[in-house]
Each structure stands twice: as C-alpha cells, then as structure tokens.
C-alpha positions in Angstrom: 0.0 0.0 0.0 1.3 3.5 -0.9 1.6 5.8 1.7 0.0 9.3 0.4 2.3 11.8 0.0 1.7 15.4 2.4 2.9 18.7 1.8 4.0 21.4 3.3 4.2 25.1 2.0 7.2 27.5 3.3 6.6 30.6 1.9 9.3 33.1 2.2 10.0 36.3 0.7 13.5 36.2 -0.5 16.4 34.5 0.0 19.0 37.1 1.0 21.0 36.1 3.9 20.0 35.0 6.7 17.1 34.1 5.0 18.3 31.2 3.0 20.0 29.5 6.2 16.2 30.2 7.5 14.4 28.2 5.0 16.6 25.4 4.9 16.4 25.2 9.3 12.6 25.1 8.8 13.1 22.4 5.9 14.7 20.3 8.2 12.0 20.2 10.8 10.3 17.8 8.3 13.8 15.3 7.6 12.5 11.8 8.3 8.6 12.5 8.7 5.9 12.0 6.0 5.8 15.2 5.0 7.5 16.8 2.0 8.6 20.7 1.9 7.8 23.0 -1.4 9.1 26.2 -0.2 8.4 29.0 -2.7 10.6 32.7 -2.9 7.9 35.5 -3.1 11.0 37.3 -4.8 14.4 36.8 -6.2 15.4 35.0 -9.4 15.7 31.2 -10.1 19.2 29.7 -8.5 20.7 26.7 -8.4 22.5 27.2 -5.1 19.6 28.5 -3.8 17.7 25.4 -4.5 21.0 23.5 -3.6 20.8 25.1 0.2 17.4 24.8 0.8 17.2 21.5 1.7 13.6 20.7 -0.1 11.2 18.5 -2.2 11.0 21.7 -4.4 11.8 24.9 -4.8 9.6 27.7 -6.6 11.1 30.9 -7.4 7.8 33.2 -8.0 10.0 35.9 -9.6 8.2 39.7 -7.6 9.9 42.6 -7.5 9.8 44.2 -3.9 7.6 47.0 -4.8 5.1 44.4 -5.9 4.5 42.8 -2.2 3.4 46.5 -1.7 -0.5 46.9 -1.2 -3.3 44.4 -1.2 -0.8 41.4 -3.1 -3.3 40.1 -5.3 -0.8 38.9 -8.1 1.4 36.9 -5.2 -2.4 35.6 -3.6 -2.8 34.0 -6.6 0.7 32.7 -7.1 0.4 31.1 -3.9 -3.7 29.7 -4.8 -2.3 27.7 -7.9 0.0 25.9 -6.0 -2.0 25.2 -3.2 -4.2 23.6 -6.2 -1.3 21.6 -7.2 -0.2 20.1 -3.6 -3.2 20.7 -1.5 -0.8 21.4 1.5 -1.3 20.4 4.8 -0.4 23.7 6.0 2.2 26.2 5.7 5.0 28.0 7.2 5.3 31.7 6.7 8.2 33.9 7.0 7.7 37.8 8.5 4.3 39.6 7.8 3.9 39.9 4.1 4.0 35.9 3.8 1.6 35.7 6.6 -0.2 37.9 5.3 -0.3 36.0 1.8 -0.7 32.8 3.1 -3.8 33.7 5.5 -6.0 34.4 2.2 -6.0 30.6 1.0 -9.3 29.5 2.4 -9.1 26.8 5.1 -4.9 26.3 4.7 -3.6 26.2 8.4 -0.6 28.7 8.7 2.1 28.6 10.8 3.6 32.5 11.1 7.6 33.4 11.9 8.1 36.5 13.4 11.9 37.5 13.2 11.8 40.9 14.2 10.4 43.0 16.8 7.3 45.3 16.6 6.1 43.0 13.6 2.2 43.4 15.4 2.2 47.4 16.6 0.2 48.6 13.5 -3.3 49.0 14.1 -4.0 47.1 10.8 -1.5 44.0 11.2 -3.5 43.5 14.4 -6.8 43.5 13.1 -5.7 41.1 10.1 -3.6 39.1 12.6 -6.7 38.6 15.0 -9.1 38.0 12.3 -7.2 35.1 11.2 -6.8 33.3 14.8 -8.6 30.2 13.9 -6.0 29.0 10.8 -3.4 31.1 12.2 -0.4 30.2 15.1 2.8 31.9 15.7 6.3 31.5 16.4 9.1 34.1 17.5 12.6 33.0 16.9 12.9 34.1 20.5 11.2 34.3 24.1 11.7 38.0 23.8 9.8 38.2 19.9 7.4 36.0 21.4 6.4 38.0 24.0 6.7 40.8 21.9 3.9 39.4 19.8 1.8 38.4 22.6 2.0 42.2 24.1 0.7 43.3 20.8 -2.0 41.1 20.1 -3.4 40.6 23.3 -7.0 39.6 21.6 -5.0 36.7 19.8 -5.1 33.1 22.1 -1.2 33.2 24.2 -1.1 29.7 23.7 -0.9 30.0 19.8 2.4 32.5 20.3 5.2 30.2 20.8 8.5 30.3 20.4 11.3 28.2 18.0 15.2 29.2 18.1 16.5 29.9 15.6 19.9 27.1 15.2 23.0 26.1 13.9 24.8 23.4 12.7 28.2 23.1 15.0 29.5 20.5 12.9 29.4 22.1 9.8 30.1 25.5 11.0 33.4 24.2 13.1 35.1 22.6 9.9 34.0 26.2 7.7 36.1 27.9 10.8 39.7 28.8 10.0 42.6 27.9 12.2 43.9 31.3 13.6 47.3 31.9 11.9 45.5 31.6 8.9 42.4 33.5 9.3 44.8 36.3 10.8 47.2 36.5 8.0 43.6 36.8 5.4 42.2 39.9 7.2 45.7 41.7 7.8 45.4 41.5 11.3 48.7 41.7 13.2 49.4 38.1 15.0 50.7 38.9 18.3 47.6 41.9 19.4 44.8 40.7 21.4 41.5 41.2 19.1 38.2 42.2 21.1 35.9 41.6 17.9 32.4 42.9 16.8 30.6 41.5 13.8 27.2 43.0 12.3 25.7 46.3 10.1 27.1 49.7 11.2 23.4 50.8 12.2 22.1 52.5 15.3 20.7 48.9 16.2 24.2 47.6 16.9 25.4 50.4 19.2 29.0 50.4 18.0 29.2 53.9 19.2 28.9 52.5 23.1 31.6 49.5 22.0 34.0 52.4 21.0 33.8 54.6 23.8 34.0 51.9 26.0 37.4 50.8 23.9 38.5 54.2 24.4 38.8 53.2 28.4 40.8 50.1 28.2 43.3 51.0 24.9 45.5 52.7 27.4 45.5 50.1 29.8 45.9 47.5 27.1 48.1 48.7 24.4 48.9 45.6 22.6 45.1 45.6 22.0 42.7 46.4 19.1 38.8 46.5 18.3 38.1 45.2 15.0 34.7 45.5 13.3 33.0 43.7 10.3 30.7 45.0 8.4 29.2 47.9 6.8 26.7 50.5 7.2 25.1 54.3 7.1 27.2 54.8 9.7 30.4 54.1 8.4 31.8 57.4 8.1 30.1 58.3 11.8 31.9 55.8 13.3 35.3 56.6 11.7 35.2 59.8 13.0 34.2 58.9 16.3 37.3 56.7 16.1 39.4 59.7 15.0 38.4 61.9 17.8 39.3 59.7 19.9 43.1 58.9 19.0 42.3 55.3 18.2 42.8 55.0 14.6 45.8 52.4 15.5 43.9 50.4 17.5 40.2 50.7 15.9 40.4 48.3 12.6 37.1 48.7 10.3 37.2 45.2 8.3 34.2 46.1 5.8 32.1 43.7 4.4 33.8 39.9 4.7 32.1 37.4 2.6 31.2 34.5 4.8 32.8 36.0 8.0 32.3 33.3 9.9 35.1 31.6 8.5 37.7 33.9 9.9 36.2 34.4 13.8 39.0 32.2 15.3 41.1 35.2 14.4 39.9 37.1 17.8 40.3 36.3 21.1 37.1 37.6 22.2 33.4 38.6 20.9 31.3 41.6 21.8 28.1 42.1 21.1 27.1 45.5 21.7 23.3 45.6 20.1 20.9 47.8 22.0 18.1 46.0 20.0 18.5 42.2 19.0 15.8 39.6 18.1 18.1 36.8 18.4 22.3 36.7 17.5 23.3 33.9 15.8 26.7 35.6 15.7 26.9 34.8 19.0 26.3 31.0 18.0 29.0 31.0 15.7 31.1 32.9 18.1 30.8 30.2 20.4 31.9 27.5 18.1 34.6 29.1 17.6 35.3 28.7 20.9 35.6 32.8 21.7 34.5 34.2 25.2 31.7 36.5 24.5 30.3 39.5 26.2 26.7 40.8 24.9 24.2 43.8 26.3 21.4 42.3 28.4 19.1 42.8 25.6 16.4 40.9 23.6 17.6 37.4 22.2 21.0 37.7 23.2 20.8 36.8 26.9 19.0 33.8 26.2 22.0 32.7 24.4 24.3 33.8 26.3 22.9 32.8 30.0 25.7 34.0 32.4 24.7 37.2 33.8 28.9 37.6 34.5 29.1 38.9 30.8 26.0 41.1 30.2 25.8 44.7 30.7 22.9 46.8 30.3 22.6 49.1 26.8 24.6 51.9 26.5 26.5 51.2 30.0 30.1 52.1 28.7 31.5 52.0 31.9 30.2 48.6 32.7 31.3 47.3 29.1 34.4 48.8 29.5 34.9 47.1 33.2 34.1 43.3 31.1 36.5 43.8 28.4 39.2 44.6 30.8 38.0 41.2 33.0 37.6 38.9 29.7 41.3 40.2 28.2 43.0 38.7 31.5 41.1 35.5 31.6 43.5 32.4 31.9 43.1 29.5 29.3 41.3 27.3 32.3 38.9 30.4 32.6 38.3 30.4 29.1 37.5 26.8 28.6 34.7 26.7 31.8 33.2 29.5 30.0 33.1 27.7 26.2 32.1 24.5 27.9 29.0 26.2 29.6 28.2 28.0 26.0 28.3 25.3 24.0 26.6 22.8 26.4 23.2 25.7 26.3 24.4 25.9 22.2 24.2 22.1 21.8 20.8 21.8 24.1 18.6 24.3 22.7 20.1 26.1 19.1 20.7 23.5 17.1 18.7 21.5 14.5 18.1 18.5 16.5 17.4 20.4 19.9 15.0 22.8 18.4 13.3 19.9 15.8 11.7 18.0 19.4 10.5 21.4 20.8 8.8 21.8 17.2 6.9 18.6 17.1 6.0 19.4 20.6 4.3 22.9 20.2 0.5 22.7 21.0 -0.1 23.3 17.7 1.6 20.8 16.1 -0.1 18.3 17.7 -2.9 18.2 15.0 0.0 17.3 12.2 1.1 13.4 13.1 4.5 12.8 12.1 
C-alpha cells in the first residue's frame, strides 16, 4: 500500500542572507517524517544554489519585484492559490508579515507564522488582520523576547498560539568552515601577536558600535597591545570613523568592511562583543561560540537567552560597565576560558541546534494536529 504523499508550504520572501540559512532550518523540521517541503521565494530570481541550500522537495522561485508585495498582493495571492491547487498542502510556514499575510487568504490552509523581528504586530491594521485570522493562524518568535513581543501586541489573539522556535546552527558544519587562527589572521591583515576584542554586524544605530568604541577608548591605554576590530558595513560608516578619529584610536580601531562568509575567519579574535541595543536573536553569538571565543553581549532581547551568564551582560549603552568586562575577559587564563566555552556550547548544543530545536517543534501545542 502507498503511503500518500503530504505537503507542506514555506513561503518566504527572498532568499538574502540569513534568509536562506532560515528556509533550509525550517526544511529540516520535516527530515524523516511523512511530510514533503515546497518552499516557494515571493521574490528573487531562479538559483541553483539556492535550491541546492534549501534543503527541499521543491523549490519555486515566484519571480516579484519588492515594490510588488506593496499593497493588497493580489498577483502573489494567486501565485500562492495555484499551487495550493497543485499540492493541496497540509499547512504552511510563513516567513515575517507579508508571507503571513499571503498565506492567511488561501481558504481553510492552516498557517504557521515566523516572526523574526520585533514590533512586527504594533500597526493598528496587522492587528486587526492578525486577530481575524486566529482560527488558521499560530505563531512562532525566533525568540522568548519576539514572542512576548507578539503576545503584548495582540493581546485579543489566544497566548497559547504565540510560541517560540530558536533559531539554530549546525556546530559540525560551522566548526570545519572555521579557519585555524594563523591563517584567518594573516587573510584579514590583522597583526598576530595583538589581542582582538571583535564585533561582527551592520554599522546601524541597532548595533550600538558607538557605546563598544567609547567603551574601547577606556581600556586601549591600559591594554596597548590591544585592538577592536569591526565587520561589516553601514550608514554609519563614516560616523563611526570619526568617532574613532576623535578619539586617537585610529591604531587600535580596525574597520574590516564587508567579509564574505565572515564566519570563517572568527578564530582570528580572542574575544566577541556584542554591543546591540536592540537584538531579536544573535546567531553571531552561536558562531562565536563555536569558535570557541568568550563573549560579552548587552542584556538585551535574544541575546541573553543565548548567552545565559549574567557575568558577561551589561545593560545598553553602559560604557563604563562594558568597559569594566572587556578589561575582565582580556585577562582571563586558558582554564577560565574553557569553563566558559564548555558552559556555552553545552546551552548551544541543548537548545540552538537542528536537532534540539526539531523535538521542541513537534511538541508545540499546535503541532499536535500534524502526526509525524
């Protein structure tokens, strides 16, 4: 007897990093189970790596521009009808609101919303449509602090339909990507024998670089054979240099740019800092961890449910208190550095990666209507 096939719809809107890693998490919910996963690309162009990476039965590349997913979506609606005709899904998986939205106008087609951001629900509108839709619709944040988020905004929606699902890794895979320091040093010019505090993410207002480089400011003297180096790019670029200039730390402030797949090169620091005043998850403090790097991270959002020892937050904008960690993590002995990785990776390997994070799905009240 042939077991009927089922199918499930993930619905995403594009496939720009971290996106991609996204889809193909959510893919692998459903490895080993009788369901099959169509996911489908509101926009972006056909790829084969694309379809490589996301790990599914098929992958449909519905070809929008952006400014088309403004307004009432009627062309994507009807993308998204014809091939619920074709696989009569058993539900769907929905990435941020314009997918939710999408997906919530097929007629009787449970939907499963991700929220990855916060503030998703404050609009007077997205809470009416959100409500509306309670009986098809549940909801996941990638973390407690997006759930509760959601669950503050909607508070006409049922609680127990506002869950949460991490957002994971792969520590395998990511560990043999990783680098071996020499190497990774010598590839981003930075000088072997400093000590590297480290900062990886967009030069926005969100990231709170400004507060990392003051804080800098109080430790260079006392640590001379020190530097802060910082990946990435962003509006403020130029704002940040400056600050950097005022300061008299151009020797000791190195602004990487844009590194295509960073990740590779994090053994090259001897310590992390996350310095967000506004974070829905970090999983650039997972791959910090892998590579075994001690981290310090502002109380904030998703990041102190990763990082769980209160020794290493501060509170936003505290430069003082940052400041006083950075100092405390630079004269950490190797022993004191391997207690802390060893309790990291132990909450990493429990709760962010695929296999942790795949029993808490099939466990969510919700899911209990979809047998595996």
């Amino acid at each position: 007897m042939t077991t009927k096939k089922k199918y499930v719809l993930q619905l995403c809107h594009g496939y720009t990093m971290p996106f991609l890693d996204i889809a193909r998490q959510y893919a692998n919910l459903f490895e080993n189970t009788d369901y099959l996963v169509i996911t489908a690309y509101l926009i972006g162009k056909e790829s084969s790596f694309v379809i490589e990476q996301s790990s599914s039965e098929r992958v449909v590349f519905l070809d929008n521009k952006s400014k088309e997913l403004a307004g009432l979506k009627r062309k994507q609606i009807k993308q998204v009808q014809q091939l619920c005709q074709q696989y009569n899904f058993e539900f769907a998986i929905a990435h941020r609101y314009k997918s939710i939205y999408i997906a919530c106008h097929i007629k009787e087609l449970p939907v499963i919303g991700v929220s990855h951001a916060f503030n998703v629900y404050q609009r007077f509108m997205r809470k009416y449509f959100i409500t509306r839709h309670k009986k098809n619709l549940s909801l996941l944040g990638v973390s407690n602090a997006i759930r509760d988020d959601a669950r503050t905004s909607l508070p006409f929606f049922p609680q127990q339909k506002i869950q949460t699902l991490y957002n994971r890794i792969n520590p395998e895979q990511i560990r043999t990507l990783q680098i071996e320091r020499y190497k990774a040093r010598e590839y981003l010019n930075i000088p072997q024998e400093k000590y590297v505090f480290s900062n990886v993410g967009r030069l926005h207002p969100d990231k709170d670089q400004t507060t990392l480089i003051n804080a800098f400011s109080k430790v260079a003297t006392k640590l001379p054979n020190s530097i802060l180096v910082i990946m990435g790019k962003g509006k403020l670029e130029q704002q940040l240099k400056q600050q950097v200039k005022q300061l008299q730390l151009s020797e000791q402030v190195l602004f990487l740019g844009l590194v295509p797949q960073a990740v590779h090169y994090f053994r090259a620091f001897d310590s992390f800092v996350l310095s967000s005043n506004y974070e829905p998850f970090g999983m650039v403090l997972l791959e910090a961890i892998i590579a075994e790097l001690p981290i310090i991270a502002t109380n904030v959002g998703g990041a102190k449910e990763i990082i769980s020892d209160e020794n290493w937050l501060f509170n936003v904008g505290d430069v003082d208190k940052l400041a006083e960690l950075m100092l405390k993590i630079h004269s950490l002995g190797n022993n004191e550095k391997q207690t802390i990785h060893k309790h990291n990776l132990t909450c990493l390997q429990n709760t962010f990666t695929d296999q942790a994070v795949k029993k808490v799905f099939w466990q969510l009240p919700f899911m209990q209507n979809f047998p595996r």
